[in-house]
C-alpha positions as CSV (number, residue, x, y, z in Angstrom):
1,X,-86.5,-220.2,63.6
2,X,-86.7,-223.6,65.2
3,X,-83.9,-226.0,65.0
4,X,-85.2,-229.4,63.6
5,X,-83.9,-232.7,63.4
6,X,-84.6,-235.5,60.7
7,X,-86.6,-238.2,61.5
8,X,-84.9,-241.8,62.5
9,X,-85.3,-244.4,60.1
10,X,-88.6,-246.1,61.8
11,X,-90.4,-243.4,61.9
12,X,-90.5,-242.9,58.4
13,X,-94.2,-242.7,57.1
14,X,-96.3,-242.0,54.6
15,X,-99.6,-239.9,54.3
16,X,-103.1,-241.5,53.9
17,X,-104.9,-240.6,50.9
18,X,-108.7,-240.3,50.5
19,X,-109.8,-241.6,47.8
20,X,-112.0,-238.5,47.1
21,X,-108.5,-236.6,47.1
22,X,-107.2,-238.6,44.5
23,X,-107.4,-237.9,40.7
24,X,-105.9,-239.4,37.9
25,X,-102.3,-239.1,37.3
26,X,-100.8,-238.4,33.8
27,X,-100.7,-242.2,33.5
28,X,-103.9,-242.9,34.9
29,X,-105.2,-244.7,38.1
30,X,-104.9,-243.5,41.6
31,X,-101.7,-241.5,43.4
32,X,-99.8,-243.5,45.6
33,X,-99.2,-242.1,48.9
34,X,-96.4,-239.9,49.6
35,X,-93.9,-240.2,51.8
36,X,-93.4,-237.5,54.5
37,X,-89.5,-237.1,55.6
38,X,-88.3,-237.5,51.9
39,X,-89.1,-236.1,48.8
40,X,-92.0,-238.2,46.6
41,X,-90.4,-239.9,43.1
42,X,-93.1,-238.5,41.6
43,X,-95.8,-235.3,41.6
44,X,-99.0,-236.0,42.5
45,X,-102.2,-233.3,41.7
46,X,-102.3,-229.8,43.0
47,X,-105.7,-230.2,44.4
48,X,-104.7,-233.7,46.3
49,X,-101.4,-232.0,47.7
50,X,-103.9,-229.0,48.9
51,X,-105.7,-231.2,50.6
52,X,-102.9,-233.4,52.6
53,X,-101.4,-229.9,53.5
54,X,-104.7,-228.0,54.4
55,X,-105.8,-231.3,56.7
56,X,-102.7,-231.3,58.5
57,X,-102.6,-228.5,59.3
58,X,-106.2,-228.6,61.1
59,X,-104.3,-229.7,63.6
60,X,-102.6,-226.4,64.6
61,X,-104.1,-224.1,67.1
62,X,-106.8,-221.3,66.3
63,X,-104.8,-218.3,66.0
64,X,-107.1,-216.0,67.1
65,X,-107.5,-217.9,70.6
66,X,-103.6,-217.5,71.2
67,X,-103.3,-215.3,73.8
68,X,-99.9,-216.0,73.8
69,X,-98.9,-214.2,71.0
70,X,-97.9,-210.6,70.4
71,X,-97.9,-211.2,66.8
72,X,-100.8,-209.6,64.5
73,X,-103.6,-212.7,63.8
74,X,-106.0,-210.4,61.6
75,X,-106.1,-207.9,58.8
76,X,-108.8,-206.2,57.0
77,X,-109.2,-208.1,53.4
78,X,-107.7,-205.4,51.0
79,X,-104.9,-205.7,53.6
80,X,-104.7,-209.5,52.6
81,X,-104.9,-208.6,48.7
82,X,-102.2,-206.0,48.6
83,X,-100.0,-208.8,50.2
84,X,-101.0,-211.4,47.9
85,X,-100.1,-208.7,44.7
86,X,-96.9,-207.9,46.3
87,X,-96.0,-211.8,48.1
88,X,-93.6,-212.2,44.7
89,X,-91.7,-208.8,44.9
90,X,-88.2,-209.1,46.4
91,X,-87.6,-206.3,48.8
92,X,-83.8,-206.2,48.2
93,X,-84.1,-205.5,44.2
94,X,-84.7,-201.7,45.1
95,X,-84.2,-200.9,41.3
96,X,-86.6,-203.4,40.2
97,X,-89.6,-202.6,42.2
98,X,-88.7,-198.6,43.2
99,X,-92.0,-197.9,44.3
100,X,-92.2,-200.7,46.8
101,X,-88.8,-199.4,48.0
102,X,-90.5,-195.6,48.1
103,X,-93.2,-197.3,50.6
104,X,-90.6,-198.1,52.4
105,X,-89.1,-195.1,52.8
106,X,-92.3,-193.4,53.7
107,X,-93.2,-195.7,56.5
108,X,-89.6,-194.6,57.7
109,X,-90.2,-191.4,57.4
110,X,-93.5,-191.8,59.2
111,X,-91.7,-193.4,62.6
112,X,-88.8,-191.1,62.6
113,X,-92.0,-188.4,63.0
114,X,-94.4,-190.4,65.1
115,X,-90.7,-190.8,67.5
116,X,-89.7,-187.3,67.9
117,X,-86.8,-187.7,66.1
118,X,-85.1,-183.9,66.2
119,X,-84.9,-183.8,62.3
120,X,-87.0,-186.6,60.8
121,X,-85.1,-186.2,57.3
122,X,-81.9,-186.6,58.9
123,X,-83.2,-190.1,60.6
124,X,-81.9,-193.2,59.0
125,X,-84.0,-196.5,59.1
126,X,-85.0,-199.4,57.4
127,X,-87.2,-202.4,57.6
128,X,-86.6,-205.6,58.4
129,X,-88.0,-209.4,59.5
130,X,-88.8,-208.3,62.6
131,X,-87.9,-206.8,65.6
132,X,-85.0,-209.8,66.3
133,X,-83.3,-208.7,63.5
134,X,-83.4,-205.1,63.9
135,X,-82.1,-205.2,67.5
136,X,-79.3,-207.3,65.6
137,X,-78.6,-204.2,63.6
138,X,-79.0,-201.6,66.9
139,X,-76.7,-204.1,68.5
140,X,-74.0,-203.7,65.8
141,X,-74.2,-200.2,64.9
142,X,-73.7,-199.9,69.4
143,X,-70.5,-202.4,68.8
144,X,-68.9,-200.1,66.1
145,X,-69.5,-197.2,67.6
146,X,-67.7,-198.5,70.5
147,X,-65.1,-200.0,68.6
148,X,-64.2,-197.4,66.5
149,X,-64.3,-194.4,69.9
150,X,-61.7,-197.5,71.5
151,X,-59.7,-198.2,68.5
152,X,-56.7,-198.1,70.4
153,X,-57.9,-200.8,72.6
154,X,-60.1,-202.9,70.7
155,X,-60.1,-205.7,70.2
156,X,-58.2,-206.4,73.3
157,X,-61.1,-205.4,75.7
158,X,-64.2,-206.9,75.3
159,X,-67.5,-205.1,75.2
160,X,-70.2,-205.3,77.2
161,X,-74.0,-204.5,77.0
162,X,-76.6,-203.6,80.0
163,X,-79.9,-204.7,79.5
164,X,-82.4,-206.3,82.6
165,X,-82.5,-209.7,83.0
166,X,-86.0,-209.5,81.3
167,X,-84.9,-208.6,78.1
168,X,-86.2,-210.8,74.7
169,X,-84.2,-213.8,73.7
170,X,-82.7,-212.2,70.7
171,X,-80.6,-209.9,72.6
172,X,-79.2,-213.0,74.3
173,X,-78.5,-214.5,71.0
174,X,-77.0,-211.1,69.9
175,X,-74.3,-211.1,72.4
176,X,-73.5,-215.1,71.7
177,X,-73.4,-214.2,67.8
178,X,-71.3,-210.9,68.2
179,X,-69.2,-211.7,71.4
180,X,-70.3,-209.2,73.8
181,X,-70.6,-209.7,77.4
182,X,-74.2,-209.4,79.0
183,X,-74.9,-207.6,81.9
184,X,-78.1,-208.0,83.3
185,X,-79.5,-206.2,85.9
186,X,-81.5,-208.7,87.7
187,X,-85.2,-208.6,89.2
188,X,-86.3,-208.1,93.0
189,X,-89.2,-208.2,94.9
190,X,-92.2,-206.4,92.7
191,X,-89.6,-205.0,90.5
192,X,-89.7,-207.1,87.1
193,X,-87.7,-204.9,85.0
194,X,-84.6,-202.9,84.6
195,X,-83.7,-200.4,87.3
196,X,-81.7,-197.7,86.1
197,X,-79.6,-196.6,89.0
198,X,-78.4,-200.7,88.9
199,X,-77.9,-200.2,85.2
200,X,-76.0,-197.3,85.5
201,X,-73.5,-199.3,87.6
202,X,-73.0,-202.0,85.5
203,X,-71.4,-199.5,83.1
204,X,-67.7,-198.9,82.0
205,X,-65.3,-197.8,79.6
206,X,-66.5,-200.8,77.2
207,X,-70.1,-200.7,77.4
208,X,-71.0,-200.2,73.8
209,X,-74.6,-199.2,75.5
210,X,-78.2,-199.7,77.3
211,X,-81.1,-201.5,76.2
212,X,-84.3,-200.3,77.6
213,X,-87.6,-202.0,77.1
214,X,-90.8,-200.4,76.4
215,X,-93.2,-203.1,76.9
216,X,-91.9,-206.4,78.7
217,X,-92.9,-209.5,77.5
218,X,-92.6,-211.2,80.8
219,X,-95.5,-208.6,82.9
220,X,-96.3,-206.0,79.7
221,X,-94.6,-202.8,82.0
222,X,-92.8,-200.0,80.4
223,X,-88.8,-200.3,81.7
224,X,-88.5,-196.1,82.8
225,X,-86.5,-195.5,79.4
226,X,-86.4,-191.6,80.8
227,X,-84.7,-192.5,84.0
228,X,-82.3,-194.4,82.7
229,X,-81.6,-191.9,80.4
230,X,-81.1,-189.3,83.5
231,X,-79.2,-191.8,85.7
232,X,-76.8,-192.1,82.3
233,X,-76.4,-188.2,82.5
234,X,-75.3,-188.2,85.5
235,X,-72.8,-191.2,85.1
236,X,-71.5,-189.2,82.2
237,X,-70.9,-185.7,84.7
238,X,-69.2,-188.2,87.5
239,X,-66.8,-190.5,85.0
240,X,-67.0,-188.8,81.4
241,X,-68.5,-192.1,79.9
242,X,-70.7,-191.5,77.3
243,X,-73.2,-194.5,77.2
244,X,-75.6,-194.3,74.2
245,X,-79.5,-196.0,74.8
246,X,-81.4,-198.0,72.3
247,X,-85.0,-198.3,72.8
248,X,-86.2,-202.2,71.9
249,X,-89.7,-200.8,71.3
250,X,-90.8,-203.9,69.6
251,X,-94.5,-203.9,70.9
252,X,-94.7,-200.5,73.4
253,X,-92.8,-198.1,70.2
254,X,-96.2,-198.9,68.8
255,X,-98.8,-197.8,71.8
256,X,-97.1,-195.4,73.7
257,X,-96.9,-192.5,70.8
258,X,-101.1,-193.1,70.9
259,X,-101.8,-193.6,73.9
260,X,-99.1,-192.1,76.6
261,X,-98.4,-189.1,74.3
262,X,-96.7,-187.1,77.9
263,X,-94.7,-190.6,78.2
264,X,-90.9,-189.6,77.0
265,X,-89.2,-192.3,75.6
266,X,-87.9,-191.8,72.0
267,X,-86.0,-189.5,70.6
268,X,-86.8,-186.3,72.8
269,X,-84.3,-188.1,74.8
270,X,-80.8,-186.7,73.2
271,X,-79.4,-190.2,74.4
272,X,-81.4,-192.7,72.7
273,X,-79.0,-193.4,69.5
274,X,-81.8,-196.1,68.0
275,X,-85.5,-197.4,68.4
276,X,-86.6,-200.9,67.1
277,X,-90.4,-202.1,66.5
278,X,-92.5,-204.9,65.3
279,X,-94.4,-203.7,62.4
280,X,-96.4,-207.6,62.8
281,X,-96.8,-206.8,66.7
282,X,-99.1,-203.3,67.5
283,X,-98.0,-202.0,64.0
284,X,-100.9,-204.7,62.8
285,X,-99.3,-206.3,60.1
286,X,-98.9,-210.0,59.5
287,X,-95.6,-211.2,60.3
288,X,-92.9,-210.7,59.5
289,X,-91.8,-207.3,59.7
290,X,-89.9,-204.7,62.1
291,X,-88.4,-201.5,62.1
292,X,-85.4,-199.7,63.1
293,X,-84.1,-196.5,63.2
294,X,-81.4,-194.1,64.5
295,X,-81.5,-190.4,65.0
296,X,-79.0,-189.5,62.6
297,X,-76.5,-190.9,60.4
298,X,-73.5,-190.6,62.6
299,X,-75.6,-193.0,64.9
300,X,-75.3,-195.5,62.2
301,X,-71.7,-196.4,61.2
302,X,-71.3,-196.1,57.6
303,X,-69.0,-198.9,56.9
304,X,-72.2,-201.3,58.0
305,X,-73.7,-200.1,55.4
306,X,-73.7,-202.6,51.7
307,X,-74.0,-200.9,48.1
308,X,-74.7,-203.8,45.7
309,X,-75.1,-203.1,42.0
310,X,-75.9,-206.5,40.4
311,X,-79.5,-205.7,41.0
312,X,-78.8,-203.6,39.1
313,X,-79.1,-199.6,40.5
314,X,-76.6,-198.8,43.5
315,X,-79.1,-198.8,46.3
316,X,-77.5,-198.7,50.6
317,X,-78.7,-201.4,52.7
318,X,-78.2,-203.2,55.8
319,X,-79.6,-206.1,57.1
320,X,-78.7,-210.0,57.5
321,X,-80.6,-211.1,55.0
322,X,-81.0,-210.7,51.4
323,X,-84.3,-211.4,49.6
324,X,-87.6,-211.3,51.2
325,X,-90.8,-210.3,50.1
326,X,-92.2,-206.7,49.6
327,X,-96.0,-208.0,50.9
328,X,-95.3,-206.4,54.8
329,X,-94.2,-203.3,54.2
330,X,-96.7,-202.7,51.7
331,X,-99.3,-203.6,54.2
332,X,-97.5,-201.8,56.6
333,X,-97.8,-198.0,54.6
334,X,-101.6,-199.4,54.0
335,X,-102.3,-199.2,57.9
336,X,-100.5,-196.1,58.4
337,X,-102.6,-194.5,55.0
338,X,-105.7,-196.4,56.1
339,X,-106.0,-195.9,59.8
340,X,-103.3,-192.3,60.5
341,X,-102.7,-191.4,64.0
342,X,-106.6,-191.2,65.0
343,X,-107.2,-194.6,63.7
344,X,-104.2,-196.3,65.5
345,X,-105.3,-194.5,68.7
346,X,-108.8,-195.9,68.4
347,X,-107.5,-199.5,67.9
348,X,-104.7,-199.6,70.5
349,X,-107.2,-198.2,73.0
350,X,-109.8,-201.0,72.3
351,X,-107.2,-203.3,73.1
352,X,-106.2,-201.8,76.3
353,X,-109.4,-201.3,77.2
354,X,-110.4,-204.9,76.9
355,X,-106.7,-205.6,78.5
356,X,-108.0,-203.6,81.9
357,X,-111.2,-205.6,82.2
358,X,-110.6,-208.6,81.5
359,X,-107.5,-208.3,84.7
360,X,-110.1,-206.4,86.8
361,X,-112.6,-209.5,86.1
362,X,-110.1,-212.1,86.4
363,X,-108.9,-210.3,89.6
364,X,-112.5,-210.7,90.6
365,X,-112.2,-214.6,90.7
366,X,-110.7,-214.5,94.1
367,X,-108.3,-217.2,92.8
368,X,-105.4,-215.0,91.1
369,X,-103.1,-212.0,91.9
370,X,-102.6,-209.5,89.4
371,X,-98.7,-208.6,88.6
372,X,-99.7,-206.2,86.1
373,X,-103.4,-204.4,84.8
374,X,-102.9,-204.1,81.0
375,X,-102.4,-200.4,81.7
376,X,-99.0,-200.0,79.7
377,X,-98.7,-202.6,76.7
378,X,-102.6,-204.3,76.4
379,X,-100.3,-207.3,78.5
380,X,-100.9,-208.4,81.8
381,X,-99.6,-211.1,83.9
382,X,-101.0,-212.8,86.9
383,X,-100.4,-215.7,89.6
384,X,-102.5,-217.4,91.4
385,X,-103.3,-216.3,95.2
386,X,-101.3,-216.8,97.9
387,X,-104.7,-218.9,99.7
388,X,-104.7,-221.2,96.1
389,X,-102.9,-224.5,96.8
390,X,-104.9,-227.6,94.5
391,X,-103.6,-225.8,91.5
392,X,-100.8,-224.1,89.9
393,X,-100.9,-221.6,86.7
394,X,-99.6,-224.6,84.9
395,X,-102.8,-226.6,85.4
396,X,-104.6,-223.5,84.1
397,X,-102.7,-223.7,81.0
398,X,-103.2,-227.0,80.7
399,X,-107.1,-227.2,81.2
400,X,-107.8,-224.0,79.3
401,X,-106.3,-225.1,76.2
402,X,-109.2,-227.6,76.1
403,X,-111.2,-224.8,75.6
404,X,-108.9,-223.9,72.7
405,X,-107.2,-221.1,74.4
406,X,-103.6,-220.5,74.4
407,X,-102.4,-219.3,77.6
408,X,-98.5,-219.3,78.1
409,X,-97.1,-220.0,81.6
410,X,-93.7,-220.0,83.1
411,X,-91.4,-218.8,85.8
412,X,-89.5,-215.5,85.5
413,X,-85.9,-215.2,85.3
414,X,-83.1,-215.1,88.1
415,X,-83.9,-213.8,91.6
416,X,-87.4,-214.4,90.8
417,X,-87.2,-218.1,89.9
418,X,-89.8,-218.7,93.0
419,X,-92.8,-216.9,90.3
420,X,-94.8,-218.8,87.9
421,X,-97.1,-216.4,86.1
422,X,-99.8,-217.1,83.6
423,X,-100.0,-214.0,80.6
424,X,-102.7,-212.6,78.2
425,X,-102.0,-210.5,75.4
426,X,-104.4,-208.4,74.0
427,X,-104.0,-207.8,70.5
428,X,-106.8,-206.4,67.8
429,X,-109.3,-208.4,66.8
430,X,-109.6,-210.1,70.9
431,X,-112.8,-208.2,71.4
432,X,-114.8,-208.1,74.7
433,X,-117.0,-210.5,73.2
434,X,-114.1,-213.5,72.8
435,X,-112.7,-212.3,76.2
436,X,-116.4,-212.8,78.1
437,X,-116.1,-216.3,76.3
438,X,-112.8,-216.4,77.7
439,X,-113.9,-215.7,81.2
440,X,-116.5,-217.6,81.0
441,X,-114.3,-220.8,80.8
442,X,-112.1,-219.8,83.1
443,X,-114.9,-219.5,85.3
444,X,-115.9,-222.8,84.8
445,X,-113.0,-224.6,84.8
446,X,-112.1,-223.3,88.4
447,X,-114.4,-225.8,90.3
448,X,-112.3,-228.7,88.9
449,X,-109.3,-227.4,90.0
450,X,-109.9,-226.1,93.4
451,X,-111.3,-229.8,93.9
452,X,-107.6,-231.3,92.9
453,X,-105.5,-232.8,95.6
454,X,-102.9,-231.1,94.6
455,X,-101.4,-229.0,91.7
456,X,-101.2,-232.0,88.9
457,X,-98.3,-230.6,86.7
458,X,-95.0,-231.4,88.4
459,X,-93.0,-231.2,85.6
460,X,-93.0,-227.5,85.0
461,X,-91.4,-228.1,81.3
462,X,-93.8,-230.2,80.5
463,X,-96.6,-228.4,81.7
464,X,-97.1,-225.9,78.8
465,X,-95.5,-225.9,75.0
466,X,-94.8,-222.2,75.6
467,X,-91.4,-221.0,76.6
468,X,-89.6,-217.6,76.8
């Protein structure tokens, strides 16, 4: 979540209410207007606080233009009404609302399956906010693992994790929260993600483990999660250290069981412990909610694990937070009943199809170099060309949002600090038709900016509201 700040004392204001809005209060004449940093002294209507909400936010950007986004911006309406029957059910009271928790299980059940886990019923999982969270949980259940192999050390040493330098923020903020040191392996040249050989050497006897990503949110490529795996084999036959892997599968966990079926990546590979997803990414629910899982219970520490009874019951669980609502992963087991494998094949290759053109067409432009096709995730990234010098992508962000499109740029991490990229996700419900309107005003927006000067947007934090 964002971290906010109160408002200083002059900017305190108050909203403007139309008189159309207002209706009479339980003492007669109008409401007064209420203040927005501080809570009114009295209520006012329903339908006039409706109405100050729903105006305000009018403001906010269409969702289904954000191309920024991996997060799921349409559902199918009975989708939308099991949510709305289930937004008041508290995932956490187990006893309570069993049948909720049974859905739960199910979809479980259904991922330890769709991932090739060697005995499904012997895969523990849960669900959870999202896929921050459950790498939270893979990262802990790594750490105790570790701990409790190097009991006679710990805490003394201090572990360590392996990860490319293109990782997700909230494996960053898991080694702040949980005290582990970060080792990234950093990019070079054409290479934007995790190489394994480099991983490999970044291990030692406290390395609670490797994170490989299946689907980077920097270019949309699959990190070689196999390779790793086999350059961690043959660590293991050289020093004896026994590194596990956890798969942050958050968007790719959802696309590569449809769509590269002869990719291996899950848990064919004996030495991925864990896999995490986003349900709300390409699992196509709303957010928030995520997945993770481990191959069996000995990859998941029991003494992580809470029994709380004064829900009444005596139901496991493990996660950070407590009570949240039942609505996800209801709609969750909805698309896995509704759609089955078939139906998320048809979908995820719609998206990647419309991924692949829209980069060839783009590509077409002349002005832009393609980093990556949509091939992998339905992501692709892309520069402009080396002969392009009145413009940067930040003046494309900037002038396309005009249009109402949300196009993210930025620079990539260390050894690569020299790239600025611009990045379209492609995510159901962006169908050919919104990305020839896309194109289209890309198209005409180029004109403009090859007749600039020079690139406009010096300030490269300023230049776009999106950062990694």
């Amino acid at each position: 979540m964002a971290l906010h700040k109160g408002p200083r004392k002059h900017q305190e204001q108050v909203l403007s209410v139309n008189p159309f809005f207002g209706e009479a209060n339980p003492v007669g004449g109008m409401t007064e207007a209420p203040p927005t940093h501080r809570l009114p002294d009295a209520p006012i209507p329903p339908a006039t606080a409706y109405q100050l909400v729903h105006d305000e936010l009018m403001l906010d950007g269409n969702s289904r233009l954000n191309l920024a986004t991996f997060v799921t911006t349409w559902m199918e309406p009975q989708a939308g009404a099991l949510m709305a029957e289930c937004r008041d059910k508290n995932m956490i009271d187990k006893d309570e609302y069993p049948r909720t928790a049974e859905l739960e299980r199910r979809c479980v059940a259904m991922l330890a399956d769709l991932w090739n886990a060697p005995d499904p019923s012997a895969a523990v999982g849960c669900s959870t906010t999202g896929s921050s969270e459950a790498c939270m949980l893979a990262g802990m259940a790594l750490k105790r693992r570790w701990a409790q192999r190097n009991a006679d050390r710990y805490p003394g040493a201090r572990p360590n994790i392996v990860m490319g330098v293109n990782v997700q923020v909230c494996w960053e903020k898991f080694c702040n929260f949980w005290e582990v040191e970060a080792r990234l392996v950093p990019m070079e040249g054409e290479r934007f993600h995790l190489d394994p050989q480099a991983a490999a050497e970044l291990c030692d006897e406290n390395t609670i483990g490797v994170v490989g990503i299946l689907g980077s949110t920097f270019d949309g490529s699959y990190e070689p999660i196999a390779d790793l795996c086999a350059a961690l084999d043959a660590l293991q036959e050289r020093t004896g250290l026994d590194i596990p892997v956890h798969v942050d599968g958050a968007s790719g966990a959802m696309v590569a069981p449809f769509l590269d079926e002869d990719l291996v990546w899950d848990f064919r590979l004996p030495r991925v412990a864990s896999i995490n997803t986003s349900g709300h990414k390409y699992g196509l629910v709303y957010p928030g909610v995520g997945w993770a899982l481990w191959r069996d219970a000995e990859a998941l520490p029991e003494d992580l694990v809470f029994r709380v009874n004064y829900l009444g019951g005596d139901m496991p669980t493990f996660a950070l937070n407590f009570s949240r609502p039942g609505a996800q992963v209801v709609a969750q087991y909805y698309n896995f009943l509704r759609l089955g494998r078939e139906g998320y094949r048809a979908v995820q290759q719609s998206t990647r199809d419309v991924a692949r053109s829209l980069a060839d067409r783009i590509e077409g432009l002349g002005d832009f170099r393609l980093l990556t096709r949509g091939d992998q995730l339905p992501v692709f990234a892309f520069t402009t060309a080396e002969h392009v010098t009145a413009y940067d992508v930040f003046d494309v962000s900037r002038r396309i949002r005009e249009s109402g499109w949300l196009v993210p740029a930025y620079t990539f991490p260390a050894n690569r600090q020299d790239l600025s990229v611009l990045r379209i996700v492609c995510r159901n419900g962006f169908s050919h038709d919104l990305a020839d309107l896309f194109l289209a005003d890309l198209t005409r927006l180029l004109p403009e900016l090859r007749r600039q000067p020079h690139p406009l947007t010096r300030d490269k934090e300023a230049a776009t509201s999106f950062h990694h």
